[in-house]
N, C-alpha and C positions, 0 to 999 in steps of 0.2 A: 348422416346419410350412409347408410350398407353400401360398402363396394365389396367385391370378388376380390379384386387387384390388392389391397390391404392383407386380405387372409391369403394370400398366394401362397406361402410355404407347406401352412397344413393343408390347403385342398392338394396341394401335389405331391405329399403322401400318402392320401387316397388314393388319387388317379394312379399311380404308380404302383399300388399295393394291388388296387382289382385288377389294371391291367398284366401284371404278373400271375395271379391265382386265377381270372378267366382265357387267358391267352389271348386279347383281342386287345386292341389299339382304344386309346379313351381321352380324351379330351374335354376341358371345359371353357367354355365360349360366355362372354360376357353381352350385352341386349346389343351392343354395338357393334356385334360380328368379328369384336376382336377376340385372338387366342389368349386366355388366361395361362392355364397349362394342359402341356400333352405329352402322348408319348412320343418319342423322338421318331417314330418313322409318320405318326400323324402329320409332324409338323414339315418333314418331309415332304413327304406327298401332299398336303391340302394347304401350306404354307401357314402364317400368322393371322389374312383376314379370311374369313367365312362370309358366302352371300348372305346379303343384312336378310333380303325377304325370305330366306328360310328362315333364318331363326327367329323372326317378328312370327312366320307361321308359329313355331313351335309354341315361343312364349305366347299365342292366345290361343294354341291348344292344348298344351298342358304334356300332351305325349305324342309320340309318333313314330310311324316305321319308314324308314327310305328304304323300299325294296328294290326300287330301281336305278340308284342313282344315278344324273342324270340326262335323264328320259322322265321324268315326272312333272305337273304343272307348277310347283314348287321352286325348279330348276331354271324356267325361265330367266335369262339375265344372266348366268352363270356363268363364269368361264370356264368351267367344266361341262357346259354343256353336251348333252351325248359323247362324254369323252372322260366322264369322270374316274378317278383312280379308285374309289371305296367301291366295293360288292354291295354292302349290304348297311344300315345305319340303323341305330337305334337312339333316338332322341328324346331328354325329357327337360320341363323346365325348373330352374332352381326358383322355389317362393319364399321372400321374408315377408312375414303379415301380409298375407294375398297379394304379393308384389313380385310381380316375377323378373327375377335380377341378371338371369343369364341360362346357359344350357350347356348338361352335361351330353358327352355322344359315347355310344359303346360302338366301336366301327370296327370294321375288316376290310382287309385291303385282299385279301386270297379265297380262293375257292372252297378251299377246308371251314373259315372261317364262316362265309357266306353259310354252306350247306348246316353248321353246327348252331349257327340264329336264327337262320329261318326254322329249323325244326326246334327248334325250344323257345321261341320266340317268346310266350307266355313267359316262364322260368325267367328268360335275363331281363324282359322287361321290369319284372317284380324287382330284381337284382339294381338295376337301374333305377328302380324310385328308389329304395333303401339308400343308396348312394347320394342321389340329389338330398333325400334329407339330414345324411351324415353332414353333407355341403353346408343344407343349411342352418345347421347346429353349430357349425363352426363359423360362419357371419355371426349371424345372434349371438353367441356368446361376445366375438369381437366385438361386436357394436355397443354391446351392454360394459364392457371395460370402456369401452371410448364416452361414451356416456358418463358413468361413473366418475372419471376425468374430468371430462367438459363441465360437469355439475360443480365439482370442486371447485374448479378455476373457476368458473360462474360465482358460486357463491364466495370465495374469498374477493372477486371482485366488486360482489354487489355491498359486502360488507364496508371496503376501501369505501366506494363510493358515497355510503353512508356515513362515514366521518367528515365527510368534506360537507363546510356551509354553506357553500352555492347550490342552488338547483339546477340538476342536470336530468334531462329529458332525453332520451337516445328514439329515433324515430327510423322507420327503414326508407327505401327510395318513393314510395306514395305518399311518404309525411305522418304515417299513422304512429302514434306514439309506442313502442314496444318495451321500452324500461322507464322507469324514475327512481329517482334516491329517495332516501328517508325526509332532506330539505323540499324534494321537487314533492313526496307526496303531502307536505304539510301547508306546503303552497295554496296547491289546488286546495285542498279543505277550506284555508285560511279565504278563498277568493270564490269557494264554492264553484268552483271549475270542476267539467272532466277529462280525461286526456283526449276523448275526442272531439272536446271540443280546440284544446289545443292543435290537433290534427289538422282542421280546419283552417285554424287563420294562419298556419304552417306551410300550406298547399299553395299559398300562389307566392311564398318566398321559391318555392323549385323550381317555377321558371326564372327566374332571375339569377341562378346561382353562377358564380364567378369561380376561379379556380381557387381558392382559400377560404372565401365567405359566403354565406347566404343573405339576401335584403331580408329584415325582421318588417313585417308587415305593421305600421302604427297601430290597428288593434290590438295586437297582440303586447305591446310596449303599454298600451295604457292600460291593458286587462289585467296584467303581472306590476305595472306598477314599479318597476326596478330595474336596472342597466340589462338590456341583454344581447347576448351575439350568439348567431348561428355558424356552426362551422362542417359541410361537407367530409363526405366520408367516400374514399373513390380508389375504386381496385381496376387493374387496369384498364384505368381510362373510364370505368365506367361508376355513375352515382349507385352505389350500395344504400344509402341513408345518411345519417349526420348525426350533428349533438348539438341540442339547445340548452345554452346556460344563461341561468336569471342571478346575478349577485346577491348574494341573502347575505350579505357581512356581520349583519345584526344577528344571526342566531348562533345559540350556544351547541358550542359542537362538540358530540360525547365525547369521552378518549381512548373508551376500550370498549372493546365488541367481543362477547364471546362466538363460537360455531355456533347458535343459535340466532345470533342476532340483538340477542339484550345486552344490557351496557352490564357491565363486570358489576359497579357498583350502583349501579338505577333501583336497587330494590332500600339498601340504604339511604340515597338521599333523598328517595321523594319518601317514603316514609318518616326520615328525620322531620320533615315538613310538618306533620302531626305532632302539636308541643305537649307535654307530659308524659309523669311519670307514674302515674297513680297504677296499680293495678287493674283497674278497668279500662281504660288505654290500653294500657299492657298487654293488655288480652287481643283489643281490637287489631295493633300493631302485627305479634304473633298471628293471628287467622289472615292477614292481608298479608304477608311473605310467604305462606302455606299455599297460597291460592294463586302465586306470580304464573307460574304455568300451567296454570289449567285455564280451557276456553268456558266452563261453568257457567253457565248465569250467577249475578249476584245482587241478592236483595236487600238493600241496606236500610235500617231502618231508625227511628230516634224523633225525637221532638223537632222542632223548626230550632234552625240555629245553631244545632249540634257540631256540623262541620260535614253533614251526609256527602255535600261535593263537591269536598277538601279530599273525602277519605277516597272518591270514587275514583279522582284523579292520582290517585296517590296508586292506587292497584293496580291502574293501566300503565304508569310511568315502572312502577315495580314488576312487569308482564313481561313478556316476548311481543307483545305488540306495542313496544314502548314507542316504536319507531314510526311506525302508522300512526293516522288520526286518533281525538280522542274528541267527539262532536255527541256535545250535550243538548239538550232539548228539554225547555219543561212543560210538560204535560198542562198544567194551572193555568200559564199565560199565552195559548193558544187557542184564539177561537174556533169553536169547534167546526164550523165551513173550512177550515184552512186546514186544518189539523191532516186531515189526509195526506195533502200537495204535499203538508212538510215534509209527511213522514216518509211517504213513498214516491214523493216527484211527480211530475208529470209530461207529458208528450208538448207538440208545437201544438195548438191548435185545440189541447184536451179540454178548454173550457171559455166563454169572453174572458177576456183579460189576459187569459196565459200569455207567458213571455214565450216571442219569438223562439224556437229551436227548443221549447220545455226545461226543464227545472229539473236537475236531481235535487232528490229526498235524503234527509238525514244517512239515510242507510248506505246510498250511493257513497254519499261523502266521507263517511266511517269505515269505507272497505278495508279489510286488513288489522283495524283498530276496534277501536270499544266504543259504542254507541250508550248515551248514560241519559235515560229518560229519570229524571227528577220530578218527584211529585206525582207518581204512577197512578196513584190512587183518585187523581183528579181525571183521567184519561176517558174520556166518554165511553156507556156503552158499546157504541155502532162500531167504534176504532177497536176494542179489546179482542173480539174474533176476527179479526184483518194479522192484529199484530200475535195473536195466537196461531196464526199460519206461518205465518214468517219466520217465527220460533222454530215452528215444526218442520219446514221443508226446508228453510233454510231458503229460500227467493222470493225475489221483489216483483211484483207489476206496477209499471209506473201507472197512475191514472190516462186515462187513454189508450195505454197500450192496447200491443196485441200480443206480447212475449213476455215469459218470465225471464229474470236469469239467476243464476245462480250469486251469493252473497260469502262474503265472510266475515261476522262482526262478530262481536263478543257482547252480550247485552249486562249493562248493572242499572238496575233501577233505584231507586230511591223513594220512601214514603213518610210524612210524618203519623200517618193515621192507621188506624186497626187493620189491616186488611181482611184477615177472618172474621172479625164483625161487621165490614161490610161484603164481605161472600154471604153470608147469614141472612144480610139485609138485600140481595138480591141485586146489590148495590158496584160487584166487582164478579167478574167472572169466574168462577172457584176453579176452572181449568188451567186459566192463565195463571191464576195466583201459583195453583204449583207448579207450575213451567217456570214461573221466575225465583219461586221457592227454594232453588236448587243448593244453593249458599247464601245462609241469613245470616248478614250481620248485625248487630245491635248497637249503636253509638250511644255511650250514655248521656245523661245532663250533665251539666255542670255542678247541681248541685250534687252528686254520683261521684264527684269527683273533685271536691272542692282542694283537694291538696294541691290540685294544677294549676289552681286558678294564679299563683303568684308568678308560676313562670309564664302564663297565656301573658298575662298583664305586663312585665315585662317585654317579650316577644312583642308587641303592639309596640309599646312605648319606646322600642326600637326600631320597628318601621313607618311612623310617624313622624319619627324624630327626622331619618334620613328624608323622608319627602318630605319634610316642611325646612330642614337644611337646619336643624335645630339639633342644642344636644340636652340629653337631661339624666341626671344621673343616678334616679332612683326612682322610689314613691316613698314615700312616708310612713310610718309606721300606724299611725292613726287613719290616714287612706285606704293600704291594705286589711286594717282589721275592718274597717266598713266594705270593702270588696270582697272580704273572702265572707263573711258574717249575712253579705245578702243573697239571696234565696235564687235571683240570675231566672225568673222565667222567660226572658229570651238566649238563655245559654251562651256560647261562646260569642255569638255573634253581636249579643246586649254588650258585652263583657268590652268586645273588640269597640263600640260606639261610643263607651262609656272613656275607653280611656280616651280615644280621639278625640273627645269631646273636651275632657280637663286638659291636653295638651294646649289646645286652644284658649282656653280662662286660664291659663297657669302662666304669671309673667317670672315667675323663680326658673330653676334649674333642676327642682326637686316637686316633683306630684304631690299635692297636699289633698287632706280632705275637703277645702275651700273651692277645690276647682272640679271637685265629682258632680255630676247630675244631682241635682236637688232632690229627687226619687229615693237616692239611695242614701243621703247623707238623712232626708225625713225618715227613715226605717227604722225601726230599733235593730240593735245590737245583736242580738239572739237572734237564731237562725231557727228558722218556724221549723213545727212539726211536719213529718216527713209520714203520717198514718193516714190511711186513705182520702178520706173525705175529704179532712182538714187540706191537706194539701193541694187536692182538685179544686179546693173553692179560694185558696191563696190565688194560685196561676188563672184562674177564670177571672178573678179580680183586675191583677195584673194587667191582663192582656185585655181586658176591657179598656181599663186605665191609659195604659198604650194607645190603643185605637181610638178611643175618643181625644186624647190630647194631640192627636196625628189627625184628626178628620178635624179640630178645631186649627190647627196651622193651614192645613192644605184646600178645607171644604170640602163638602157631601157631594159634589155633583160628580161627572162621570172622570172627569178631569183628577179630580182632588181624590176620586177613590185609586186611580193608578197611581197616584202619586206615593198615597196611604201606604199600597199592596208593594210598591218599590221599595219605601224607608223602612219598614216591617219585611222584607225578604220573603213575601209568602206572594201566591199568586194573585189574581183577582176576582176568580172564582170561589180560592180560597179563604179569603176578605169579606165576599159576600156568606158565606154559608156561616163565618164567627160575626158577623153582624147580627143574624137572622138567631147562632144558638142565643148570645150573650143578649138580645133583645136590644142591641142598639138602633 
């Protein structure tokens, strides 16, 4: 908030300075009629308070002359009424951003004075705007240091806030929510809440507040789901707002925070999360630490099973939006009547069935963070110029609405398939494609990268071991050359299934070739050609092989194909279109 009183020193080297070099008494007055500063025979003669209703005139006139003082309809109420000490007045108001804060006066108390204003009246007026915006050049700057300040302390607090694992929600005297921490925004994501919907079941705890606590409304307990207390916030005497904290004891709380907000080391460890060392990693690794601060789109692209998003989440944790949500969505396993609602939410009442009070949309729920649509290239027509707006202006309309509002997500998408062959085929919108174009990554296969496969294998065979409370101390030597020697057309993810699978047939302590999937232990040895064709019609094979030994466990009907599209990691659109190539 601009005050006058704050900058008192410099404005009263002003006042001080003109009223020296014009010979005339000068004072500035604040919107409340009080004296900020003046010249000492002003304050004399007209005392500390000033009639309010003159200067409430001034301030929404902007300028003015008291030629009479008074005797004028202005002077009404005065106690200087017909009796005033000043001859002649000259008043203007002080504005910060169209806000008028107070008023300066050029006055005279003598006849000399009188006679030398009124006749140049034009001339000092000029003189007296000049002056009022010297005035307000010296607030503004002040406000903008005080500012400056307040942001620091602001953001070294919101940073503190953000290490701590509880969620804490700061809300003002109405209950509307005006901060949350990095815990409190991962919440809501985590419960598909938004703050004002927490606003809501907050509003009838404020009639009830006590001097220490506020009552937490039972919806609100079973909404969040974890211990919580309200606690009032009260300046004298009266409710300012509060803080609501929800216990989050379970989550991992960073340890360092840089001035921007990302963890010192967050780019390091979610990247470590990506296992290998091959040169093709390597590369992948390199372009996702290049890419931590920038808000980019990013298209990542590779076969089914590659790890598209393992890596996606890996660039958001290694980002500046480490701290916000990171809300995936795949494109494949949403039918396309819903598709919209998810994407963009909807209003109370925007359709039958809507839920009471509407539904934020992915995008809602991603504010701040990275929005990671997987499987892009399964996205329907009718959605792709909705979500190519979105892109471009950056806002959301919920379904129903009647308002946009402005967003801030960071988009990565994910595809196993051509996109420029299906731009070609009329089959993907070639506008969107390069809106999402913007950073393309490429994940390779496994077989691209077969030198990683010992440590992937491993890394499994150590997360297995721990959830199944098991330890094992190897694989075998004759295992591994059947793992690294087969050709993996489900990539890392066959890889990851494969070992889960022998941990389970393995009653030793060591992984043998006896406990691999029988798939891979029937293969020869030799690791197929890698030359066009040849190799398109190995993985067509494969993945036929796949899906028919998956549709003979689960069944062909509608049931047994979600089942199929779940154990296979692809979607169920996607499941139908490899039924339909492969002619199953």
């Amino acid at each position: 908030m601009v005050s006058l009183d704050l900058c008192k020193p410099a404005i009263e080297k002003v006042i001080t300075s003109i009223s020296d070099i014009l010979n005339v008494d000068a004072a500035v007055i604040n919107e409340r009629g009080l004296l900020v500063v003046s010249t000492e025979r002003y304050l004399k003669q007209k005392g500390e308070n000033v009639h309010v209703p003159s200067i409430e005139f001034v301030l929404a006139k902007g300028q003015y002359v008291v030629d009479k003082p008074g005797s004028m309809e202005m002077c009404k109420g005065c106690r200087f009424l017909d009796s005033c000490p000043a001859k002649v007045e000259l008043l203007s108001s002080i504005k910060v951003a169209n806000h008028a804060i107070g008023v300066v006066s050029l006055t005279s108390f003598t006849k000399e004075g009188q006679n030398r204003l009124s006749k140049h009246t034009e001339r000092y007026q000029q003189i007296l705007t000049e002056v009022s915006e010297m005035i307000t050049a010296i607030v503004q700057s002040h406000a903008t240091r005080q500012i400056e300040s307040s942001h620091d302390s602001i953001r070294l607090l919101e940073g503190a806030l953000d290490t701590v694992a509880d969620a804490y929600f700061t809300f003002d005297r109405s209950g509307n929510v005006i901060h949350t921490n990095a815990s409190a925004r991962r919440l809501l994501s985590q419960h598909e809440l938004l703050p004002a919907e927490i606003s809501r079941m907050l509003l009838p705890s404020l009639s009830g507040m006590a001097a220490h606590s506020l009552p937490i409304a039972n919806c609100l307990v079973d909404k969040l789901d974890a211990p919580t207390e309200a606690t009032p916030i009260i300046v004298n005497n009266q409710l300012i707002g509060g803080v609501l904290r929800v216990q989050r004891g379970s989550l991992t709380v960073p340890r360092l925070i840089d001035h921007q907000g990302s963890r010192s080391s967050g780019k390091t460890d979610s990247l470590a999360q990506i296992v290998g060392n091959s040169p093709a990693i390597k590369q992948v690794k390199e372009m996702a630490m290049k890419i931590g601060n920038s808000s980019s789109t990013v298209l990542i692209t590779g076969e089914t099973g590659t790890g598209k998003g393992h890596l996606a989440k890996a660039i958001h944790e290694a980002s500046t939006r480490a701290f916000y949500p990171f809300v995936a969505i795949n494109c494949a396993s949403i039918p396309e009547n819903l598709f919209e609602s998810e994407l963009f939410g909807y209003e109370d009442g925007a359709f039958t069935g809507a839920k009471k009070g509407g539904k934020p949309g992915r995008f809602e729920l991603a504010e701040g963070g990275t929005l990671f649509l997987d499987e892009i290239g399964d996205m329907p027509l009718s959605l792709q110029a909705k979500l190519l707006r979105v892109l471009q202006e950056k806002v959301v309309e919920r379904i129903g609405g009647t308002r946009s509002f402005p967003i801030n997500v960071r988009i990565i998408a994910a595809t196993n398939q051509n996109l420029e062959e299906l731009v070609e085929k009329k089959a993907f919108r070639a506008d969107l494609f390069y809106r999402l174009n913007v950073i393309p990554i490429h994940v390779p296969s496994l077989a691209e990268r077969k030198e990683d496969i010992e440590l992937l294998a491993v890394s499994f065979m150590e997360k297995y071991g721990e959830q199944a409370g098991r330890t094992f101390f190897g694989i075998a030597r004759e295992a591994m050359s059947l793992l690294t020697h087969y050709h993996w057309p489900g990539n890392v993810r066959e890889l990851e299934n494969a070992i889960e699978y022998a941990m389970n047939m393995e009653q030793d302590t060591v992984l043998t070739a006896d406990s691999l999937p029988p798939r891979l232990r029937a293969r020869p040895t030799v690791a197929p050609s890698h030359s066009g064709p040849a190799i398109k019609a190995r993985v067509a094979d494969a993945q036929a092989d796949a899906i028919r030994a998956s549709l003979q466990k689960h069944g062909s009907d509608l049931k047994g194909k979600q089942r199929v599209a779940e154990e296979l990691g692809i979607g169920l659109r996607t499941l139908y279109r490899k039924l339909k190539l492969l002619g199953i």
